[in-house]
N, C-alpha and C positions, 0 to 999 in steps of 0.2 A: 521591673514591670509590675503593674497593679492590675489586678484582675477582679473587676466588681460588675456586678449586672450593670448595662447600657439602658440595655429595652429589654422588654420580657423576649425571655428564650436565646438573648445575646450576652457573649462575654465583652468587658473594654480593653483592649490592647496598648490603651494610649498610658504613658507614665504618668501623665497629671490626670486621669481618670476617665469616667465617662463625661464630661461635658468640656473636656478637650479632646477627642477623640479629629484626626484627620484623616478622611476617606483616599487620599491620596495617597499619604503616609504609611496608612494602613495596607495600600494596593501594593507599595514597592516593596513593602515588608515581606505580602506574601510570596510575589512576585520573583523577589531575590532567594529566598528559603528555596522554592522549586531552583531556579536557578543553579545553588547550592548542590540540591540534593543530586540533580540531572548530571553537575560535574565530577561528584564525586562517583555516582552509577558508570558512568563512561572511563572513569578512573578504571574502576572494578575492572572493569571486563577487558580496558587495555592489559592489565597488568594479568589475569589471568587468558589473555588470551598470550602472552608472550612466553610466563611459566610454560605454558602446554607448548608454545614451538619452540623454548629451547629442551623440553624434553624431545620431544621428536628429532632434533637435529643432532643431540648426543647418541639416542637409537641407530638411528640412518650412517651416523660416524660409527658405530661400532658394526654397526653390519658392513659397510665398504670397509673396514679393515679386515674383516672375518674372509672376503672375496679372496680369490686367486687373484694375482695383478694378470692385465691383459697379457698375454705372447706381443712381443715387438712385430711387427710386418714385415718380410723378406723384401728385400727390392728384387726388383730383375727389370735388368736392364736390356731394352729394346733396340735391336736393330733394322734397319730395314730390308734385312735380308729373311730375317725370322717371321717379317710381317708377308712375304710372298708364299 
């Protein structure tokens, strides 16, 4: 890519220079770069938002092993003489 003044206070982005320059060409350029940048920022934050919940899910597994296991439930069994 060649980078020479277009117009005063402009750079030219275009490879055959400033008097090929495509305003078009130049729009998907920048276009796609955001594009770019947005997918890879959403990258970011997927992959540390997943780091941080599998910390928390190893925490959460070591403290439910650190519990007492629940007591089983008694049955008791009803009749209907017990219910008068």
């Amino acid at each position: 890519m060649v980078v020479e003044k277009a117009k005063p206070g402009g750079l030219s982005t275009s490879t055959g220079g400033p008097r090929h320059q495509d305003p078009a060409k130049m729009n998907a350029r920048i276009f796609e770069n955001a594009q770019v940048m947005q997918r890879r920022n959403d990258q970011k934050v997927a992959n540390r938002t997943r780091a941080k919940a599998e910390k928390e899910w190893v925490k959460l597994v070591t403290v439910s092993k650190q519990c007492p296991p629940f007591p089983k439930p008694t049955l008791v069994k009803l009749t209907s003489e017990q219910l008068l």
